[in-house]
N, C-alpha and C positions, 0 to 999 in steps of 0.2 A: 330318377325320372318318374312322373305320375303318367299309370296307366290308367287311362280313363274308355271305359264303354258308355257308344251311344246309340240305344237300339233308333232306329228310322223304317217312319213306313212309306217314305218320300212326301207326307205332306208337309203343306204350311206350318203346323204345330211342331212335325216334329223340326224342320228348316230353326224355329226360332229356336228349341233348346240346342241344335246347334251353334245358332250365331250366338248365344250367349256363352256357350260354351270356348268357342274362343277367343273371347274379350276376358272372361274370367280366367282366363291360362296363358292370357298373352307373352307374360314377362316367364311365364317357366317352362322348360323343357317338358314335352307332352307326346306322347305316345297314344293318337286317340284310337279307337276298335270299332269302325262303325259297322253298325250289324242288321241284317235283314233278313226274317227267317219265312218259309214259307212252307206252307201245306196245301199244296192243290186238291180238287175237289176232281175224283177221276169218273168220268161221266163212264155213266153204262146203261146196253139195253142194244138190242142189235144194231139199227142206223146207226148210233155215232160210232160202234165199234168199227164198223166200216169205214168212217170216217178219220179215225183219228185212234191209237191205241193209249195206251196211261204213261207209257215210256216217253212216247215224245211229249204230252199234256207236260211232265215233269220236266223235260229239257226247256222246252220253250218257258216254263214260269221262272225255271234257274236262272236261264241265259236275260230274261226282264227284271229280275232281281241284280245280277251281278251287273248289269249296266245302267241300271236306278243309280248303284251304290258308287261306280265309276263319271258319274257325273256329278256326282253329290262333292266327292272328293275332286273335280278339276272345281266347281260352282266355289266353294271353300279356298281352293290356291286360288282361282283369280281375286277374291275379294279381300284374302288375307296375307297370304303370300306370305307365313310366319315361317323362320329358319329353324325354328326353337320346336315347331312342330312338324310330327311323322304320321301318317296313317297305315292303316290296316284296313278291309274290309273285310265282313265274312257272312257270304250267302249259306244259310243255314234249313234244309230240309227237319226241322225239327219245334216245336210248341217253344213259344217266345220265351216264356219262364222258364223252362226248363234250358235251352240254351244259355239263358244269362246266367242260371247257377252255376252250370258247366263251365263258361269263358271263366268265370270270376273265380275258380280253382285251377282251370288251365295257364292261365295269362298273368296270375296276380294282380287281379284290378285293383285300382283302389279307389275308384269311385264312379258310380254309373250315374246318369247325365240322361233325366228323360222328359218330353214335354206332356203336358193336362193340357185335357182339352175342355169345352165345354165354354159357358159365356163366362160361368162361375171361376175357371181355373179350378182351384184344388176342390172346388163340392166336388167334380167328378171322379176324384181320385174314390173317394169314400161310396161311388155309385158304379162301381164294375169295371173300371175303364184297368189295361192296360197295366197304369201306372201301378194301380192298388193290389194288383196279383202279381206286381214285382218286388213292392215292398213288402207282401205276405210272405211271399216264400222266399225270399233273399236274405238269410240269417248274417252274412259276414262281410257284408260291403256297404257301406252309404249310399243313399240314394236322391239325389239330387234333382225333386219336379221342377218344371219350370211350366209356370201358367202359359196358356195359348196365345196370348198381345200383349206378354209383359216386356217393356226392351230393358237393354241390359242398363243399370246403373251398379256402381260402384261399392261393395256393400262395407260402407263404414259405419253400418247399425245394424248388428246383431242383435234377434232375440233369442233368450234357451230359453224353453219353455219346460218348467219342474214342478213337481209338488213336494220334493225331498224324502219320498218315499224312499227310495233306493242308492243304493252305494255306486257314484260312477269310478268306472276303471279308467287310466290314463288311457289304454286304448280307446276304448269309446270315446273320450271326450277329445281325442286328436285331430278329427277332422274340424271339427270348428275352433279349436285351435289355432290349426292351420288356415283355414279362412281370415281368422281376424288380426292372425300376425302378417298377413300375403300385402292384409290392405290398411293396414293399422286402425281396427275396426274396434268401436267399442260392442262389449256385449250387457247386453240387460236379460238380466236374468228373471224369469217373468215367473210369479206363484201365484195361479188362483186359487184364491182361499171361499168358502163355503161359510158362510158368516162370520161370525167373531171370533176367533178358534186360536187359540197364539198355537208356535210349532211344538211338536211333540219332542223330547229328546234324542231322538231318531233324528226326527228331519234336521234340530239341530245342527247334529253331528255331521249329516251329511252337506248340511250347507256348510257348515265350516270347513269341510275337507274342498267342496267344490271352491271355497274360493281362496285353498291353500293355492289348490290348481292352477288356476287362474291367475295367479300371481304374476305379476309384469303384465300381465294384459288390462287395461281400464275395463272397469264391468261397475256394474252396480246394480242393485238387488230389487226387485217391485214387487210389492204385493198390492194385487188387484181383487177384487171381491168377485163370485161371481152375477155374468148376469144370466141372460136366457139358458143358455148351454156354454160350452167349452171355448166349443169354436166361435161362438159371439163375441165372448170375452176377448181370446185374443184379435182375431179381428179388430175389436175397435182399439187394443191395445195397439197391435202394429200402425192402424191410420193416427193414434194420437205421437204417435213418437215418432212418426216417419222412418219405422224399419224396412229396412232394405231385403234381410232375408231374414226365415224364422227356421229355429232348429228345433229337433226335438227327439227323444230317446224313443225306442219302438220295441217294449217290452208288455207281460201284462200288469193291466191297470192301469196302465201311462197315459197320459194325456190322447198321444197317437191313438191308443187303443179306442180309449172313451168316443171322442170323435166320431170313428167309425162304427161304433155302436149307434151314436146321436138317430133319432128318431127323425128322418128326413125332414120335418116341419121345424125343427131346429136347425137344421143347417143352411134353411133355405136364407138365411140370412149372411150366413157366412160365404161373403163374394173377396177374399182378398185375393189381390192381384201380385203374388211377390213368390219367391221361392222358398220350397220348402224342404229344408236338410232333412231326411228320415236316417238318425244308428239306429242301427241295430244293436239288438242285446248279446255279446259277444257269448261264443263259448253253447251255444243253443245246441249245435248239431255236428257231429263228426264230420271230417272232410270227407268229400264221397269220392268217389275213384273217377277220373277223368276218359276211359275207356271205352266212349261213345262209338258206337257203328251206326249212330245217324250221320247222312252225311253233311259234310262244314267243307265251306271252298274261304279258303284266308286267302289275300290277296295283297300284297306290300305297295307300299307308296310312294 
């Protein structure tokens, strides 16, 4: 059964990566974790102490969290009413990132499910939001943005975006995998190349192993040159092939990395509207100890 987390802050943005989220899991047994964390801001200075002390400030924002997250969860049964899925909620007194590294050792997630905002969609991930300080500091779980108006289609156009620098593990390469076997998805394996540069025996090597991987899956290989920056490039790849979702490894050097490097005058170009798989590069950091005395209220569904 796929454990999947979906942090929500009850907006619109994050509403759509949930409705996507359960169109994308419809057919499988699903265990969703939706999560709301919260750090109040405890007023001080003699009037409001008189008014109000920091104990109850924190009751009252738990008890607007834990009923945000209980309407979320009936909004979801009335519209979907799937047998094949179960919820969780979990009002979390504790920093967003650091909860989700925590769930995602407590719980064995295997994939967290979070919405971009912005007109751009993923410029914002690469500009502070949220999304980009979960894929920072999330070493062992996938993460899965979904742009802010994107609706859901079906994703039977996969792109991997590589430069065959590096060696994938079958772990890493299982979630899109598993994506493209779910929906019998071809994947196009996308290389921007940097002028005329044939592959080095490295990259090679590594292409060949990727597409031992791959085997039984239709895929086929692109080498695109590049243009302005990274994210230009594929961008205009994704609109020419009409991909549906873009994946890509999140190690240093990678594609991911570069990106978020990219000098904002460069990105501003970069408006796709599609979802975007971030692995991580397995193996980065020891498991940490799940032994939190921040407090978490789970709630079964």
């Amino acid at each position: 059964m796929q454990k999947i987390l979906i942090p929500t802050d009850f907006s619109d943005n994050a509403w759509n990566a949930i409705d996507y989220a359960m169109q994308l899991f419809r057919t499988r047994s699903c265990t969703f974790y939706l999560l709301n964390t919260y750090t109040p801001v405890i007023p001080s200075g003699r009037f409001m102490a008189k008014m109000i002390d920091g104990d109850r400030i924190v009751d009252a924002v738990r008890e607007s969290s834990e009923q945000g997250l209980r309407k979320t969860v009936e909004r979801i049964q009335t519209k979907y009413g799937n047998p094949k899925h179960s919820f969780e909620t979990i009002t979390s007194f504790n920093l967003l990132t650091e909860e989700v590294k925590e769930m995602v050792d407590a719980f064995g997630i295997n994939l967290i499910i979070t919405g971009t905002k912005g007109a751009s969609g993923i410029e914002e991930v690469f500009m502070g939001s949220n999304t980009v300080r979960i894929i920072k500091s999330t070493k062992k779980c996938p993460i899965l943005a979904i742009p802010q108006h994107f609706e859901f289609i079906t994703p039977t156009e996969i792109a991997f975006a590589t430069d065959f620098n590096r060696f994938y593990s079958t772990s890493e390469l299982a979630p899109l995998l598993e994506l493209a076997q779910m929906f019998q998805a071809t994947i196009r394996i996308v290389h921007v190349q940097y002028g005329i540069k044939a592959l080095s025996e490295l990259q090679q090597f590594n292409l060949n192993m990727l597409r031992r991987y791959l085997k039984g899956t239709e895929h086929y290989v692109h080498t695109v040159s590049e243009l302005n920056s990274v994210s230009q490039t594929l961008e205009l790849f994704s609109q020419e092939l009409n991909i549906h979702l873009l994946a890509m490894l999140n190690y240093q050097h990678s594609y991911m990395e570069q990106m978020t490097r990219e000098p904002i005058v460069k990105r501003t170009a970069f408006h796709t509207q599609i979802p975007l798989l971030v692995i991580p590069e397995l193996g980065m950091e020891g498991v940490p100890g799940n032994n939190s005395v921040k407090e978490r209220e789970i709630v079964e569904h």
